[in-house]
MOPAC internal coordinates of N, CA, C and O (Angstrom, degrees):
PM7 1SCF
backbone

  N    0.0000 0     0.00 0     0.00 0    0    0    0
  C    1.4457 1     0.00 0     0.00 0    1    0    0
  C    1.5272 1   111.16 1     0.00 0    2    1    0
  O    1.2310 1   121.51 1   140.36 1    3    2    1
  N    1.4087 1   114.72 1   -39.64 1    3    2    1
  C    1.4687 1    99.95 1   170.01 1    5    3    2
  C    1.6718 1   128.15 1   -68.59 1    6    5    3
  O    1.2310 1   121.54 1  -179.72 1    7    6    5
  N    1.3607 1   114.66 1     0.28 1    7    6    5
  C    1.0569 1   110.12 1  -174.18 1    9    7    6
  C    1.8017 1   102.87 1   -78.88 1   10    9    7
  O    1.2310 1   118.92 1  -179.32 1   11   10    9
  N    0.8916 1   119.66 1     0.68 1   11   10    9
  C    1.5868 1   130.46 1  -175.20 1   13   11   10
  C    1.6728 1    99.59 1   -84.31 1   14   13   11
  O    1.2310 1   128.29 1   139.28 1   15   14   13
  N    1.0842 1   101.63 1   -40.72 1   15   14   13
  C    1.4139 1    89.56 1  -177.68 1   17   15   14
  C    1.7905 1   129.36 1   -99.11 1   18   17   15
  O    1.2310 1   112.56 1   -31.96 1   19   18   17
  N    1.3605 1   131.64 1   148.04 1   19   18   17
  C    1.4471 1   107.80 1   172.17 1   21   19   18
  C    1.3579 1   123.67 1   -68.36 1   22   21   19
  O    1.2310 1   116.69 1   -35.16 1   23   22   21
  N    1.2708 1   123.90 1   144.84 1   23   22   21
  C    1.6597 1   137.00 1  -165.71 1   25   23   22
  C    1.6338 1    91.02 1  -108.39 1   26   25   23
  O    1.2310 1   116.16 1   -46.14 1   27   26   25
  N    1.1662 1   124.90 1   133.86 1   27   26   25
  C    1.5589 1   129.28 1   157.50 1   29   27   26
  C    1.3987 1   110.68 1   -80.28 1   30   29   27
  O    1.2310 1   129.87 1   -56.83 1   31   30   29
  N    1.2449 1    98.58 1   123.17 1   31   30   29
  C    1.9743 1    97.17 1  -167.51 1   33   31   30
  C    1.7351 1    99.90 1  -106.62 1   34   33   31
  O    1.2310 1   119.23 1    -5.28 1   35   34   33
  N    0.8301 1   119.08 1   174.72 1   35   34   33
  C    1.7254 1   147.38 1  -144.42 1   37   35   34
  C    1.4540 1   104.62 1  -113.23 1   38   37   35
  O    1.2310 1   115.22 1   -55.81 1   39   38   37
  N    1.0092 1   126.66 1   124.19 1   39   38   37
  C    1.6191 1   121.40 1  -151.41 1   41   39   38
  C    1.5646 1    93.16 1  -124.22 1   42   41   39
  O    1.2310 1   120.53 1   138.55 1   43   42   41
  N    1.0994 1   116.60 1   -41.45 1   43   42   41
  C    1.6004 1   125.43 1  -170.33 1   45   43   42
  C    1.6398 1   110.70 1  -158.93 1   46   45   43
  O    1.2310 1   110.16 1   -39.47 1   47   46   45
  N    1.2364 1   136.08 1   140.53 1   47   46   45
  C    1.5351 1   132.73 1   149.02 1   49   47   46
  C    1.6430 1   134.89 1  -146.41 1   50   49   47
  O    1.2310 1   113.81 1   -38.48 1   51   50   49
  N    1.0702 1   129.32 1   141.52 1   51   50   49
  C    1.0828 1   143.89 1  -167.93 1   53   51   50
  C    1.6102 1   122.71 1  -104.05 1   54   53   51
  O    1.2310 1   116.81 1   -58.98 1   55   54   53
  N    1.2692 1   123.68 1   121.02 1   55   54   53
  C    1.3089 1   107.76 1   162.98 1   57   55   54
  C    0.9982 1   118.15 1   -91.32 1   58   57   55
  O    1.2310 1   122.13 1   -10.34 1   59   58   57
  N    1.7435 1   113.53 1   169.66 1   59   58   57
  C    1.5669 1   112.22 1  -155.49 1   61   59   58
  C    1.4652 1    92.78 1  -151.19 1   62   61   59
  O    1.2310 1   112.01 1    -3.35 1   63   62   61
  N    1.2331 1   132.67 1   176.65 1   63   62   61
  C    1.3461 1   137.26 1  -143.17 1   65   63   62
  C    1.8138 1    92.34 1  -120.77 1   66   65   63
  O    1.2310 1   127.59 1   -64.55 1   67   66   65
  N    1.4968 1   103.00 1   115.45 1   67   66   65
  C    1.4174 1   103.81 1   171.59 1   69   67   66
  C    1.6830 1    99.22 1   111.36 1   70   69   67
  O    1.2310 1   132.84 1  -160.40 1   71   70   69
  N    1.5220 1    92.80 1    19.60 1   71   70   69
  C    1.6239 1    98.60 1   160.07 1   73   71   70
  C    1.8101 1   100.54 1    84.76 1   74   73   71
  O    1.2310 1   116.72 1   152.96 1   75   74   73
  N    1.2601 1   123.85 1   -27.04 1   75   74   73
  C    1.3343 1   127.62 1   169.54 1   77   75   74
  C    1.1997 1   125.86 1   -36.32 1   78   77   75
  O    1.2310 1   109.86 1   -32.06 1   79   78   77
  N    1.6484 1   136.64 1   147.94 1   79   78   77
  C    1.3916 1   149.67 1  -178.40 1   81   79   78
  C    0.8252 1   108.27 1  -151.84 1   82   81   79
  O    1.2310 1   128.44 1   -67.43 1   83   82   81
  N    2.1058 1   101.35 1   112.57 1   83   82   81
  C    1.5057 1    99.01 1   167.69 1   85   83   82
  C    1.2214 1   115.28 1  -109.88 1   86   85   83
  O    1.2310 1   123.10 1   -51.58 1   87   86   85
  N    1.1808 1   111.66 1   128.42 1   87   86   85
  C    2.0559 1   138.98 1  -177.83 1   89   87   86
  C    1.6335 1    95.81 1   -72.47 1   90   89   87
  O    1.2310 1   124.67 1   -15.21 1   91   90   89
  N    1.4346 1   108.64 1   164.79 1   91   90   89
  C    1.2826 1   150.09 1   121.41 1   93   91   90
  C    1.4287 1   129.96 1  -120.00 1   94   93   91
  O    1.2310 1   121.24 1   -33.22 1   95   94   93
  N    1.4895 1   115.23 1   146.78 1   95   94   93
  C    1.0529 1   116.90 1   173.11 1   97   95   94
  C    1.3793 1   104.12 1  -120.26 1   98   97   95
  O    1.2310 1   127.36 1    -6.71 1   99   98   97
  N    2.1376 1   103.44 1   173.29 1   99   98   97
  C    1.1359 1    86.06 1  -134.23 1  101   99   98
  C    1.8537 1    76.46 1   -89.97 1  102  101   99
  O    1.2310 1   113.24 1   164.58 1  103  102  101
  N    1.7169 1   130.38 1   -15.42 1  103  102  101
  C    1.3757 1   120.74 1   149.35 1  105  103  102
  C    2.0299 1   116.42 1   -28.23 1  106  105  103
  O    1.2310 1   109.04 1   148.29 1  107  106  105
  N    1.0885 1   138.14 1   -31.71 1  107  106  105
  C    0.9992 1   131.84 1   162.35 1  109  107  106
  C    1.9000 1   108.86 1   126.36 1  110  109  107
  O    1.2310 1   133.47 1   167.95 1  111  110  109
  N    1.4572 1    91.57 1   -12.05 1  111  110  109
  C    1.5713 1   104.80 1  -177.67 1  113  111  110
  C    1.8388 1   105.55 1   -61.11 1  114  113  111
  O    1.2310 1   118.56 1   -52.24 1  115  114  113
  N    1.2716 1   120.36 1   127.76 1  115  114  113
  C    1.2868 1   124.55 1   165.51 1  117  115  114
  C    1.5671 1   138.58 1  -133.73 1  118  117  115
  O    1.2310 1   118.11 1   -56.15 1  119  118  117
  N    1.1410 1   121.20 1   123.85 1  119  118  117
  C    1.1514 1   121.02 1  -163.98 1  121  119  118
  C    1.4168 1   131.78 1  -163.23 1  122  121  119
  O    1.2310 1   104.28 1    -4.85 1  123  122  121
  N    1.1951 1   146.60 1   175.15 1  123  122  121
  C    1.4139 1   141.99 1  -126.31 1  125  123  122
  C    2.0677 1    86.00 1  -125.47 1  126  125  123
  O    1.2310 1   118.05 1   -27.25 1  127  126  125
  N    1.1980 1   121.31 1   152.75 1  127  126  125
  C    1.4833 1   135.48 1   142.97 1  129  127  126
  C    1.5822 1   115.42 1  -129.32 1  130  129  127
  O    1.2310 1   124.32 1     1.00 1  131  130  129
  N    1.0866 1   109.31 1  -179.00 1  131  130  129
  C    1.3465 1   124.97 1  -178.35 1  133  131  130
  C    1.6231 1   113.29 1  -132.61 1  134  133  131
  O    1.2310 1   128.86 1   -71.27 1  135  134  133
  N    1.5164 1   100.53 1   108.73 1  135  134  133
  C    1.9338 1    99.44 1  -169.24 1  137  135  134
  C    1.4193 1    86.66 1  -107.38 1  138  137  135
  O    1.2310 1   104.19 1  -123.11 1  139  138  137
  N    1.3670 1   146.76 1    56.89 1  139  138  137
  C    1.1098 1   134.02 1  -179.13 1  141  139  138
  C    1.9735 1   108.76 1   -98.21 1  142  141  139
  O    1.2310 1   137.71 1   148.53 1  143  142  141
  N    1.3239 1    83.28 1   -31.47 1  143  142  141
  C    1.6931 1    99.40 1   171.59 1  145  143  142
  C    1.4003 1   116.18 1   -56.15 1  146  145  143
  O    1.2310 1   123.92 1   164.06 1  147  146  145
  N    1.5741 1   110.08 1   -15.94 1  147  146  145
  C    1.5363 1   109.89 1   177.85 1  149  147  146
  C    1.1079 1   101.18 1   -75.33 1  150  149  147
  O    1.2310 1    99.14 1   100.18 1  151  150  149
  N    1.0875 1   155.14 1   -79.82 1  151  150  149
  C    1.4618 1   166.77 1   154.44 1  153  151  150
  C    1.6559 1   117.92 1    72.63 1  154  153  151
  O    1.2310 1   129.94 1   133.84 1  155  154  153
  N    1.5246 1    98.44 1   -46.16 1  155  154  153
  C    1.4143 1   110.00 1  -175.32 1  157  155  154
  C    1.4455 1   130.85 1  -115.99 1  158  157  155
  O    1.2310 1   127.96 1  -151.20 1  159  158  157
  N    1.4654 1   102.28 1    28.80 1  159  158  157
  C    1.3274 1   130.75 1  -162.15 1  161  159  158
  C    1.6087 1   118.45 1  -128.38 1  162  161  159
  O    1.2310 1   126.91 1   -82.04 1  163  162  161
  N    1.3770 1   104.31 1    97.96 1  163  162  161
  C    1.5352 1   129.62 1   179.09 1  165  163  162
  C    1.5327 1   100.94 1    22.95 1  166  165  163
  O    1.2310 1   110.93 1    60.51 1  167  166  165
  N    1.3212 1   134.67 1  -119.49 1  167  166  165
  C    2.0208 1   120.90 1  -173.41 1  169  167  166
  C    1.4563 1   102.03 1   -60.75 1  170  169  167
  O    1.2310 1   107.53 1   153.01 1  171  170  169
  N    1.2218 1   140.85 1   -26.99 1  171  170  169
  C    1.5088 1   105.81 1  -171.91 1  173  171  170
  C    1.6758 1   120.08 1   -69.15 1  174  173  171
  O    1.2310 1   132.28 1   176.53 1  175  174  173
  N    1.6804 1    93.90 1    -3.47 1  175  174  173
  C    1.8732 1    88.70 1  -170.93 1  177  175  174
  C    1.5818 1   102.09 1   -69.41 1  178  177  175
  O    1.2310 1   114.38 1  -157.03 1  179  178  177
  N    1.7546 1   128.26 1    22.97 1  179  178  177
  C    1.3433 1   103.93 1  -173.11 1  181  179  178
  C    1.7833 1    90.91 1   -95.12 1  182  181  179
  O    1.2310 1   130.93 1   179.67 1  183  182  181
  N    1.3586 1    96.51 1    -0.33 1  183  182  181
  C    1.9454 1    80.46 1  -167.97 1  185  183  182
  C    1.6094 1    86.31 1  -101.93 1  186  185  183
  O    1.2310 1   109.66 1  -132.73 1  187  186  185
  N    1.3237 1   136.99 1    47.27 1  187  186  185
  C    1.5511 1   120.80 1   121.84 1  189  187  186
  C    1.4423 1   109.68 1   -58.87 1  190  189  187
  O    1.2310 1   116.76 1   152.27 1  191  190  189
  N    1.1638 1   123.76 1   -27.73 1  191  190  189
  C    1.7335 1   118.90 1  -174.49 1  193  191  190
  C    1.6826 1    91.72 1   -94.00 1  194  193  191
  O    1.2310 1   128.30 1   -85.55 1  195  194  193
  N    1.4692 1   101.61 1    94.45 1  195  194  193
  C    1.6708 1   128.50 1  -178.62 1  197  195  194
  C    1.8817 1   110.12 1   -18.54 1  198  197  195
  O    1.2310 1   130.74 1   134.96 1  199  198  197
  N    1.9284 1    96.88 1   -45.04 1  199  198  197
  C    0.9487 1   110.57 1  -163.00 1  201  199  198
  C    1.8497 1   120.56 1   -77.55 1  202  201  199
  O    1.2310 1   128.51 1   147.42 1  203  202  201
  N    1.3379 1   101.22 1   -32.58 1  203  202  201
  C    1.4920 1   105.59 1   165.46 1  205  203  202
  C    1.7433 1   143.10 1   -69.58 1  206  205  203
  O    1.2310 1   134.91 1   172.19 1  207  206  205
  N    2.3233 1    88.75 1    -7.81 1  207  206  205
  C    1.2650 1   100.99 1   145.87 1  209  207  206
  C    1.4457 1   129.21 1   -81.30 1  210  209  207
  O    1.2310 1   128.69 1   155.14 1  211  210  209
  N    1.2058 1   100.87 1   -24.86 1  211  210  209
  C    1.8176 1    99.14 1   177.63 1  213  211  210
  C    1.2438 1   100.85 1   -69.50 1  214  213  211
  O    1.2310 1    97.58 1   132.41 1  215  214  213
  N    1.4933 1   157.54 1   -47.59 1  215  214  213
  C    1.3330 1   148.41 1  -162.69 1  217  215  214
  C    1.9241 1   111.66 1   -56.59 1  218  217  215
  O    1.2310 1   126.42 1  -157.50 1  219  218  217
  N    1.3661 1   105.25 1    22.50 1  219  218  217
  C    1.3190 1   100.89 1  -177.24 1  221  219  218
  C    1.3113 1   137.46 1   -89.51 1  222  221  219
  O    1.2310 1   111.02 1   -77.92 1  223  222  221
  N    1.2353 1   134.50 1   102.08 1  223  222  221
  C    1.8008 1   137.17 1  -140.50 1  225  223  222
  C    1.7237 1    86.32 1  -119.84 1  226  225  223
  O    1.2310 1   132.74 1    -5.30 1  227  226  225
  N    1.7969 1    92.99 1   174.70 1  227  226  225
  C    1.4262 1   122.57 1  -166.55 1  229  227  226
  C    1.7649 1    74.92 1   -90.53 1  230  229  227
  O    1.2310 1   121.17 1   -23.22 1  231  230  229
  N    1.4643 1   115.37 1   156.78 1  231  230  229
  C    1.6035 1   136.67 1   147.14 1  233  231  230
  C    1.0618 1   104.55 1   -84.51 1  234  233  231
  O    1.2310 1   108.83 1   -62.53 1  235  234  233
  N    1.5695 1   138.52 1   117.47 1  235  234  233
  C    1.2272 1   113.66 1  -161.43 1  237  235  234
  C    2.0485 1   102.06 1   -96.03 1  238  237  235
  O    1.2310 1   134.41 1  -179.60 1  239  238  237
  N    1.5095 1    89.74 1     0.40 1  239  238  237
  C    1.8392 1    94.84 1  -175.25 1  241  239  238
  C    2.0474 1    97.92 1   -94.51 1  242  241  239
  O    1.2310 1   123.99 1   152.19 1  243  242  241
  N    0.8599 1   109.95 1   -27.81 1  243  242  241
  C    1.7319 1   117.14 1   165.30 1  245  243  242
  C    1.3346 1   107.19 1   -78.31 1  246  245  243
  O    1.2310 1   114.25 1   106.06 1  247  246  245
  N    1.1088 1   128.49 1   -73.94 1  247  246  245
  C    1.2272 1   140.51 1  -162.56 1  249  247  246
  C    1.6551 1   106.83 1    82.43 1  250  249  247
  O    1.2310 1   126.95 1  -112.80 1  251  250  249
  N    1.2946 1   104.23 1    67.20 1  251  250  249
  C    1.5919 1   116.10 1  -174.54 1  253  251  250
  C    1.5762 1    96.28 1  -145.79 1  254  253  251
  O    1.2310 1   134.45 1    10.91 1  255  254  253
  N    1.6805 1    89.66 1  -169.09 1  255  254  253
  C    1.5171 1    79.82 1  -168.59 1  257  255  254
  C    1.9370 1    75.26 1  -117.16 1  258  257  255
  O    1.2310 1   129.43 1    -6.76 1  259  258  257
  N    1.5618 1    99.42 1   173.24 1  259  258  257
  C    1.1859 1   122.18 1  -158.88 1  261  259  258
  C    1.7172 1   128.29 1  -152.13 1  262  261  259
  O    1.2310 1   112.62 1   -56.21 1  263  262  261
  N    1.2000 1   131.54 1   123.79 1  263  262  261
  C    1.3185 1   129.42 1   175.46 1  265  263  262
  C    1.6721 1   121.26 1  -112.11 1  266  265  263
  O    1.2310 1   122.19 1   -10.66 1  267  266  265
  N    1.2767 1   113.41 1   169.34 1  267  266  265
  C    1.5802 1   121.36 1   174.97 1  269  267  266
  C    1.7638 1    95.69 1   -50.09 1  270  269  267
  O    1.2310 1   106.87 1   -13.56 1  271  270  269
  N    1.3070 1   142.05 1   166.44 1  271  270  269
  C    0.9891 1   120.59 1   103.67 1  273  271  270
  C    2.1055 1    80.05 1   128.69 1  274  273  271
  O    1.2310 1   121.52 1   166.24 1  275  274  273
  N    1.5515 1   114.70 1   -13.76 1  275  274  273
  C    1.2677 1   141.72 1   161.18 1  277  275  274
  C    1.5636 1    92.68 1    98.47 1  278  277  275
  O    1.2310 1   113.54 1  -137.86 1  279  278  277
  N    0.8332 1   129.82 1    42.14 1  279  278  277
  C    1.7108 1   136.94 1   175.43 1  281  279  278
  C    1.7155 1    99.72 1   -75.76 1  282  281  279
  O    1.2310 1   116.30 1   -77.02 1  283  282  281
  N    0.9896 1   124.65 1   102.98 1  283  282  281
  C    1.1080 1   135.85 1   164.92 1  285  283  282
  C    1.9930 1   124.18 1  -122.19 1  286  285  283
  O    1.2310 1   125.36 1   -58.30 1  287  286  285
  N    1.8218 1   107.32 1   121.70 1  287  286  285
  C    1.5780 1    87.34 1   174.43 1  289  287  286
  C    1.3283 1   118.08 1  -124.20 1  290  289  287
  O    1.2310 1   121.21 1   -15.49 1  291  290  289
  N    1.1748 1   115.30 1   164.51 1  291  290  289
  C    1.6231 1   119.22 1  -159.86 1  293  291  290
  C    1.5491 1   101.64 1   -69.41 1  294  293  291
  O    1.2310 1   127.98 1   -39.70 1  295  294  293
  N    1.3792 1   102.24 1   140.30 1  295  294  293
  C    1.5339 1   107.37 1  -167.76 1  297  295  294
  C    2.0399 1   101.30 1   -92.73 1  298  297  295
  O    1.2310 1   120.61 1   155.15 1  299  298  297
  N    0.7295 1   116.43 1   -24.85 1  299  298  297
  C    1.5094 1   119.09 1   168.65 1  301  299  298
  C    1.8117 1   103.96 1   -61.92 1  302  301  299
  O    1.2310 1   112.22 1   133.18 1  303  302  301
  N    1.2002 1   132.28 1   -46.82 1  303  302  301
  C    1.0344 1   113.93 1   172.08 1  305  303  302
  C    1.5228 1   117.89 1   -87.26 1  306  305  303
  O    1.2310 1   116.25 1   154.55 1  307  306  305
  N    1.0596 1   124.73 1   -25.45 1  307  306  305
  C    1.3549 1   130.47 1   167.70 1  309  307  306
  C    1.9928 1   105.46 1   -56.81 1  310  309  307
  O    1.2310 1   118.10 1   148.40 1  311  310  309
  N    1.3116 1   121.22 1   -31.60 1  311  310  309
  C    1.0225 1   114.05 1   173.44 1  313  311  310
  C    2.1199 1   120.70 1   -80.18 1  314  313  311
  O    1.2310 1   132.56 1   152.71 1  315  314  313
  N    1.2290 1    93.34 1   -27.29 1  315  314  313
  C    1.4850 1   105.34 1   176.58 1  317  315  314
  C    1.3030 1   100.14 1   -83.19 1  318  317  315
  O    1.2310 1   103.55 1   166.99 1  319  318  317
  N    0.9260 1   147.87 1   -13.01 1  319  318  317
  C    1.3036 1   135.61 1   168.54 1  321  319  318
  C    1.8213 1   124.16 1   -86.88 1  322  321  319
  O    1.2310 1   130.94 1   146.17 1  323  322  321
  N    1.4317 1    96.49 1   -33.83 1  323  322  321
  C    1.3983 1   103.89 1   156.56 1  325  323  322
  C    1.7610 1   123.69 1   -77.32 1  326  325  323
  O    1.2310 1   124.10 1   161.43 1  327  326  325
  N    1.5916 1   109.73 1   -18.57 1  327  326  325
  C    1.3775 1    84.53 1   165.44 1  329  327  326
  C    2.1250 1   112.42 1   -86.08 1  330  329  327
  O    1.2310 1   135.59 1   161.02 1  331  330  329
  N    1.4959 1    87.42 1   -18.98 1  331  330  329
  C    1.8346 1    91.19 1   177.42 1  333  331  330
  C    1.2441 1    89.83 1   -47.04 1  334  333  331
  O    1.2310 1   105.38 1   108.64 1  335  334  333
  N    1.2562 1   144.69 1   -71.36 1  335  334  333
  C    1.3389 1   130.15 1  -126.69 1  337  335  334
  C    1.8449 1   110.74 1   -91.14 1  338  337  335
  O    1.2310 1   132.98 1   171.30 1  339  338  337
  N    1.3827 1    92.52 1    -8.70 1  339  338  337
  C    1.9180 1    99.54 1  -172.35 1  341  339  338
  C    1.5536 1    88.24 1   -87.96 1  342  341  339
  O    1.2310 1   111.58 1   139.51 1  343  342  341
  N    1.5732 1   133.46 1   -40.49 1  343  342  341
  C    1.2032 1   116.46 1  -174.20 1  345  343  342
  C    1.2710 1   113.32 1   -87.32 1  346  345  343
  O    1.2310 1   114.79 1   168.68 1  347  346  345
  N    1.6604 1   127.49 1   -11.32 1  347  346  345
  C    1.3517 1   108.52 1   162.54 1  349  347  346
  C    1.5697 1   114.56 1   -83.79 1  350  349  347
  O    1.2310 1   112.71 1   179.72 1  351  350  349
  N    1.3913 1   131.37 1    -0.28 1  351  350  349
  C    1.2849 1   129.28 1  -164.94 1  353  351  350
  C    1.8108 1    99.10 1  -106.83 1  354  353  351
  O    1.2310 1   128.10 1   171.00 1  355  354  353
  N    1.1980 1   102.01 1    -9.00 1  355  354  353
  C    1.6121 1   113.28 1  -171.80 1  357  355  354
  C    1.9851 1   103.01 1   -56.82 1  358  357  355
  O    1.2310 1   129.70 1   133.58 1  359  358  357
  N    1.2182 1    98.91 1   -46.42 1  359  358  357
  C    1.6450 1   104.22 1  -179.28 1  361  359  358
  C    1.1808 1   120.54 1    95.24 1  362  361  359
  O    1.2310 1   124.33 1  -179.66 1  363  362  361
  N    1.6465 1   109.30 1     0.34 1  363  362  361
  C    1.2899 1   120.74 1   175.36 1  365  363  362
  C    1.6221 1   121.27 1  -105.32 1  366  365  363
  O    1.2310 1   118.56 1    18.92 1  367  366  365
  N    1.3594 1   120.36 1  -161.08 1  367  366  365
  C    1.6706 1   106.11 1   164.41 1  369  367  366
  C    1.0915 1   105.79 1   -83.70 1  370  369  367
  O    1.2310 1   123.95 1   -32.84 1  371  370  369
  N    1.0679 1   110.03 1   147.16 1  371  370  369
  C    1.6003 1   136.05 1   157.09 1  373  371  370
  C    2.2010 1   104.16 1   -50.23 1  374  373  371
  O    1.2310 1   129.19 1   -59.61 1  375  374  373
  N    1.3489 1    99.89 1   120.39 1  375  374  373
  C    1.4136 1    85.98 1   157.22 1  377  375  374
  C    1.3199 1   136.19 1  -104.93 1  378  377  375
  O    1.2310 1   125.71 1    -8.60 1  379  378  377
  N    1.3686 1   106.63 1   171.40 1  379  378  377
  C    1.6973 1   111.80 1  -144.46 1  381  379  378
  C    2.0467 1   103.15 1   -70.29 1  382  381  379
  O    1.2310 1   132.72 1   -48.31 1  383  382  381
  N    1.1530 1    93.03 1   131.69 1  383  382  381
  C    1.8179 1    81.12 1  -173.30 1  385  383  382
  C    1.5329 1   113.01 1   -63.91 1  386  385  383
  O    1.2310 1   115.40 1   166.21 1  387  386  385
  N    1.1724 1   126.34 1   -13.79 1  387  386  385
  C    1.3799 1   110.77 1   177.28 1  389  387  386
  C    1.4441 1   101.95 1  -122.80 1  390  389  387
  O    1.2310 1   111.48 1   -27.58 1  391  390  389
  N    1.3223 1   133.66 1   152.42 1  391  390  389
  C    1.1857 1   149.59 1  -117.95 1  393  391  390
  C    1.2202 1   111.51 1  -114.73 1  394  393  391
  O    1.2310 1   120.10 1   180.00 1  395  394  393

């Protein structure tokens, strides 16, 4: 069923210090989240060891982002969350979602 819909795929990403990930998409939008909130949740508790969050690469057959251990997260929300955070960091109003 998801193949019906378009997936925003993962162009490039970086980890960043303080649990942060910065994305690209492959639309061109880029921007930072915070997976630190995962922390205490069944496989993500391996990235208390700082270093097994940095090992995080593109899938290049998903086009998501990806860890040892089959840690994979959905790139549609990984992309809505990076635009959440550019339009709340914008400093301006938010515009109205429907038109």
């Amino acid at each position: 069923m998801l193949e019906e819909f378009d997936t925003m795929r993962i162009t490039a990403c970086k980890a960043e210090e303080d649990y942060k990930l910065w994305l690209r998409f492959e639309d061109g939008l880029e921007g930072r989240v915070f997976l630190g909130n995962l922390l205490e949740i069944g496989a993500f508790q391996l990235w208390r060891d700082v270093r097994e969050f940095e090992k995080v690469s593109v899938d290049p057959e998903t086009a998501t982002v990806t860890w040892e251990g089959g840690i994979r997260l959905d790139a549609d929300i990984l992309y809505h969350d990076v635009k959440a955070n550019q339009i709340q960091h914008a400093g301006g109003e938010v515009p109205p979602a429907v038109g």
